[in-house]
VOMISE-605510 format. One record per residue (C-alpha): y, z, x; residue in three letters. Coordinates in steps of 0.02 Angstrom, whole numbers, padded with zeros to 5 digits, always signed. Last residue first. Layout:
YZXala;...
//
This chain:
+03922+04141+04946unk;+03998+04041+05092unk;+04218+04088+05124unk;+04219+04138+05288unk;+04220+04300+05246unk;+04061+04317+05138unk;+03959+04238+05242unk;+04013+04363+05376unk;+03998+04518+05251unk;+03799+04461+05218unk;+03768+04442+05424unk;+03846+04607+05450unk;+03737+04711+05329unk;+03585+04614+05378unk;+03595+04621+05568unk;+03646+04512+05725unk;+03781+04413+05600unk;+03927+04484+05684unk;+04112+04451+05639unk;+04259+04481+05761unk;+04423+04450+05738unk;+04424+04576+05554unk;+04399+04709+05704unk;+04581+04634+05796unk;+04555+04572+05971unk;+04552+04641+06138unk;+04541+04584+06310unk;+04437+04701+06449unk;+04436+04663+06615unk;+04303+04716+06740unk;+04355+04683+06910unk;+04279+04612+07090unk;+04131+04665+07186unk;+04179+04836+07222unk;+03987+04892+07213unk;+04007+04998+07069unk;+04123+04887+06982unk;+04017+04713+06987unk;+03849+04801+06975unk;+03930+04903+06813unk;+03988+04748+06725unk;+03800+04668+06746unk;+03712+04858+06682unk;+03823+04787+06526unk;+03788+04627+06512unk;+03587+04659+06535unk;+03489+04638+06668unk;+03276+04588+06668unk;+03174+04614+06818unk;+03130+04523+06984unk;+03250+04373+07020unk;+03398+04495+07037unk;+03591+04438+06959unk;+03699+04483+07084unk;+03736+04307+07147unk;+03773+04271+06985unk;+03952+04363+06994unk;+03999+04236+07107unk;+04006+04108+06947unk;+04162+04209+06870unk;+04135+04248+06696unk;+04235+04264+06554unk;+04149+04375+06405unk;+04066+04376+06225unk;+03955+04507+06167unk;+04080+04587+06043unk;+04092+04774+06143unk;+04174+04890+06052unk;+04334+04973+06066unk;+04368+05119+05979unk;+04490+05203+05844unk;+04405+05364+05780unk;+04418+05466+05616unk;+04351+05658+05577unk;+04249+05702+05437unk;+04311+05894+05426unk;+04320+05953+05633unk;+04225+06115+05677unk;+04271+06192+05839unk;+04200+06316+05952unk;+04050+06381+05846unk;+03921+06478+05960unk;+03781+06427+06032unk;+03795+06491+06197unk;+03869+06343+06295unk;+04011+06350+06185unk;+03996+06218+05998unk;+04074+06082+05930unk;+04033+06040+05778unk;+04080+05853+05651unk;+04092+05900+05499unk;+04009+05755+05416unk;+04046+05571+05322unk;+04113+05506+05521unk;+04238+05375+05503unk;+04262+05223+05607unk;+04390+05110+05656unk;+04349+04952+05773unk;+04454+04889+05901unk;+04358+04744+05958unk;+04318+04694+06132unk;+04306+04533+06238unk;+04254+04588+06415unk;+04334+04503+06555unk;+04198+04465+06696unk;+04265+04442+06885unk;+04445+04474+06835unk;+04591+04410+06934unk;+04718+04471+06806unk;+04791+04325+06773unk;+04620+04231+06773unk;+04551+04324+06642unk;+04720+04361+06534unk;+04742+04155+06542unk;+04542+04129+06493unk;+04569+04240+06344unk;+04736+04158+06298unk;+04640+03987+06288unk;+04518+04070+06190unk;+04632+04129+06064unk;+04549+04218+05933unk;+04415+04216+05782unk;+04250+04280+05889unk;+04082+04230+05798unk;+03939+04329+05842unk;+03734+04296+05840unk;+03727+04186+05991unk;+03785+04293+06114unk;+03930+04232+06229unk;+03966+04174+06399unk;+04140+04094+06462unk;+04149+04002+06614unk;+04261+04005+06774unk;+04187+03928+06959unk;+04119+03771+06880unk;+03921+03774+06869unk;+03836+03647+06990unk;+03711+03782+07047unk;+03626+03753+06875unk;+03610+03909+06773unk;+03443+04011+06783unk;+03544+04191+06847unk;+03624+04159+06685unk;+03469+04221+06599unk;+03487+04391+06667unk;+03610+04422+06585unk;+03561+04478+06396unk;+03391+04524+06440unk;+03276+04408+06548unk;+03140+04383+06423unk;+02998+04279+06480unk;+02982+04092+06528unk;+03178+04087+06510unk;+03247+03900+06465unk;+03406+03813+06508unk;+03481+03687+06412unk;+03619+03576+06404unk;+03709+03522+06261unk;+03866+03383+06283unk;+03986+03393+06136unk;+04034+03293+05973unk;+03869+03329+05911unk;+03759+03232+05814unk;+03606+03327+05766unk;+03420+03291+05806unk;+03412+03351+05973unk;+03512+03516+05911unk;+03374+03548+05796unk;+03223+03516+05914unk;+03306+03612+06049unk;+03308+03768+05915unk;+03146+03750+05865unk;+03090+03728+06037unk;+03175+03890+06080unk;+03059+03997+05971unk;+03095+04154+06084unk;+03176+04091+06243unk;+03321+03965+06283unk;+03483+03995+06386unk;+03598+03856+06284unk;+03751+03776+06384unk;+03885+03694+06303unk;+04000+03569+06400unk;+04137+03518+06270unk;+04277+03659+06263unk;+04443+03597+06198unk;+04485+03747+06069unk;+04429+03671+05947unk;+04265+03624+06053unk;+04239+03827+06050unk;+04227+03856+05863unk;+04122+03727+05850unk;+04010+03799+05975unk;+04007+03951+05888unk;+03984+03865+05704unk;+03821+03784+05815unk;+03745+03940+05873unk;+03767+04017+05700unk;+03658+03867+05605unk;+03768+03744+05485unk;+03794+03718+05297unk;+03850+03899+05259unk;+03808+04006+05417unk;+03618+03979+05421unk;+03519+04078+05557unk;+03492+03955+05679unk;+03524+04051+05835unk;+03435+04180+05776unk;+03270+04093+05780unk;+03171+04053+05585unk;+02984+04102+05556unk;+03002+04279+05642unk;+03192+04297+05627unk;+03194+04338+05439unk;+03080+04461+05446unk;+03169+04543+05536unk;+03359+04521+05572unk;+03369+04668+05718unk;+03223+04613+05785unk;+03333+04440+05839unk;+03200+04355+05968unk;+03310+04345+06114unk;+03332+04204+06210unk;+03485+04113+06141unk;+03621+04187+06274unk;+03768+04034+06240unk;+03836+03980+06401unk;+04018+03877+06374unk;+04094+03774+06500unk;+04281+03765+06556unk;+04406+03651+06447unk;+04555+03783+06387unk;+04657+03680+06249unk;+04826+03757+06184unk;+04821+03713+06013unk;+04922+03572+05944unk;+05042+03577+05810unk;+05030+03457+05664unk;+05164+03344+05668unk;+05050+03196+05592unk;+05024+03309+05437unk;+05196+03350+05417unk;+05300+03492+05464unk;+05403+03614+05360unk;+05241+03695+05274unk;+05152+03677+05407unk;+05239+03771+05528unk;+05276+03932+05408unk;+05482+03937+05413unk;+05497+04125+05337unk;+05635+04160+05197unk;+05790+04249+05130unk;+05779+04408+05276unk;+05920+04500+05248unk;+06049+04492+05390unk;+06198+04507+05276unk;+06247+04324+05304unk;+06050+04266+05250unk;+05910+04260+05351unk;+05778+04144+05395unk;+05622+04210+05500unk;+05526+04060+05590unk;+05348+04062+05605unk;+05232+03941+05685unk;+05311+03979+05882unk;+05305+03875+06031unk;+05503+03923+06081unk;+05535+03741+06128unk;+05448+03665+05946unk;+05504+03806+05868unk;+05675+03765+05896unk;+05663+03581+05890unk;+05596+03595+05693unk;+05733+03736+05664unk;+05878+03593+05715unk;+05784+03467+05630unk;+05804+03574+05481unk;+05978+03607+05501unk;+06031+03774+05499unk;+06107+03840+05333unk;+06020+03964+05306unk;+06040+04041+05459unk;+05897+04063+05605unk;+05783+04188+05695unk;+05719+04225+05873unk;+05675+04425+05857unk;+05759+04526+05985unk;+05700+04697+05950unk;+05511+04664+05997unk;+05392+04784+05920unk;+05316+04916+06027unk;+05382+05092+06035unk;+05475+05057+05871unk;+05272+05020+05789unk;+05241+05199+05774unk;+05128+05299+05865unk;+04958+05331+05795unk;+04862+05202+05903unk;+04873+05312+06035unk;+04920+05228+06210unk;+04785+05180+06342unk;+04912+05037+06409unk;+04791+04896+06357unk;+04817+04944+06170unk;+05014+04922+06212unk;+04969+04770+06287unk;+04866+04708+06128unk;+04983+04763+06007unk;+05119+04670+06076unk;+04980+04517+06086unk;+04933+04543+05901unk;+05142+04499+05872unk;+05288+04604+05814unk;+05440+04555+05756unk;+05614+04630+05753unk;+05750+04722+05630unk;+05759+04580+05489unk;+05854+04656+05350unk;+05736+04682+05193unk;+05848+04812+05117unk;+05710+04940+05155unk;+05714+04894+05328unk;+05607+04739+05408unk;+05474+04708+05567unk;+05426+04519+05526unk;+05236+04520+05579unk;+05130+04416+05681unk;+04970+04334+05716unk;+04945+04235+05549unk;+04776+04215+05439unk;+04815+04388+05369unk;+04699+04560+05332unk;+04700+04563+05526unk;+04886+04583+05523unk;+04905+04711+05399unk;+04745+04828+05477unk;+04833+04799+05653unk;+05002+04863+05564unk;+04926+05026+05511unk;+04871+05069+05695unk;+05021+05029+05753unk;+05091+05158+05624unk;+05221+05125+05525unk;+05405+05168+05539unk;+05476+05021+05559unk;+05430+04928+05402unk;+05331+04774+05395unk;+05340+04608+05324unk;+05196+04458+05335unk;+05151+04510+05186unk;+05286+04454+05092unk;+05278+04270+05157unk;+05097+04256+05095unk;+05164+04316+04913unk;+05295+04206+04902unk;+05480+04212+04906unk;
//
């Protein structure tokens, strides 16, 4: 059994919290829940983590509050045509094998038991993409006074367009840039660069903040879209994004990232006279951060004022504090997300997707 297959196993008794970190070190979406004889016991998937996440339930309990206990599974001696047809009408890439004494012998990966013209397709969402390409990228200076954000080099191509690419994999094909800061660079690039895409843009005579740009958007826009900053890449689902957005009748669904963090410090509390209440030794936190990309519903525009600046996050507030519709929130794993808006981040991105 090889190494990839071994790591997609997991005990039972670990933490949810330790099984995100296992499946965002992998390319796959699940994990084979197993005992210490290696007998398959259930599976767990990023969107079983994801609902429990959703149900504002500690990280720190263990995966047997979560997993599924019915795991779809075969024999070693099923036919292979039999397996092919079963994951073909369950939609799955991974298929546990296991032996008479319920050990797990071997995983089915999709490609390895399909062939190149079998190759499974993703599901495709097709609803525009606005890409916020104003801003002038302080957080990468220097860098970002000769060169725009947007094309900041990730390996052979600029940011904007890996995002875009990222997108039209998915089936997206009408891309829509909000233009500021240096934005005939960027047009000028884009002009001169075949794309397999339309690219529209739309151009801010003075910074609008990370909204209020969308307020600029052709009336023609399709009810649904999806928005995001030009400066992060988000390594999910879209199609299951749009699905949670629309399912739960969101005006904006927020795309968030768990994200651990550690404080170095003792971290004080202290009464309202100065004296020590608690002191906690370098505590930890699990938190979900905002990535910068959203669903948005075109109504929400209406809210958008003509006279000053908004940003995403005053946007969100708008919609809840005047009843306007709801916020959702979908999230993804922190190895999901990678940002290039600042030096530290950008250097880790190349690094992760494989660009020295």
């Amino acid at each position: 059994m090889n190494e990839k297959i071994q790591k997609l196993f997991v005990k039972e008794n670990v933490s949810i919290k330790e099984a995100m970190k296992q499946m965002s070190e992998g390319a796959e979406r699940i994990l084979f829940v197993v005992n210490v004889d290696r007998e398959l016991i259930g599976s767990l998937t990023d969107g079983d983590i994801r609902g429990w996440i959703l149900s504002d339930k500690s990280l720190k309990e263990s995966i047997n509050k979560v997993f599924n206990k019915n795991p779809v599974f075969v024999k070693e001696d099923h036919p292979i045509d039999d397996v092919k047809k079963l994951m073909i009408d369950k939609k799955i890439e991974w298929m546990p094998v296991v032996d008479d004494s319920n050990r797990v012998a071997d995983i089915y990966l999709w490609e390895d038991i399909f062939d190149d013209s079998q190759k499974r397709e993703k599901s495709k969402i097709d609803i525009p993409v606005v890409i916020m390409a104003g801003g002038k990228g302080t957080r990468m200076d220097p860098f970002t006074r000769i060169l725009p954000k947007p094309l900041v080099p990730i390996g052979e191509k600029p940011v904007a367009e890996v995002i875009m690419d990222n997108f039209y994999e998915s089936g997206c094909k009408d891309f829509h840039l909000v233009l500021g800061y240096k934005g005939e660079m960027i047009k000028s690039y884009f002009d001169n660069t075949a794309l397999p895409y339309s690219l529209n843009y739309t151009w801010e005579s003075e910074a609008l903040g990370t909204a209020g740009g969308l307020r600029l958007l052709s009336k023609d826009m399709p009810e649904t879209f999806f928005v995001s900053n030009c400066d992060i890449i988000i390594k999910a689902d879209y199609r299951d994004i749009y699905d949670f957005h629309i399912k739960n009748k969101c005006q904006i669904t927020l795309v968030s990232s768990m994200n651990h963090f550690k404080i170095p410090y003792g971290v004080i509390e202290i009464t309202g006279g100065g004296e020590l209440k608690e002191l906690v030794e370098k505590p930890e936190y699990d938190l979900l951060v905002n990535t910068g990309m959203y669903v948005v519903q075109k109504e929400v525009l209406k809210m958008i004022s003509k006279d000053h600046a908004l940003h995403f996050t005053d946007l969100m507030e708008l919609v809840k504090k005047e009843g306007k519709g709801k916020v959702g929130v979908y999230p993804v794993s922190e190895k999901s997300w990678l940002d290039i808006g600042q030096w530290e981040e950008y250097r880790e991105t190349v690094k992760i997707m494989g660009f020295k």
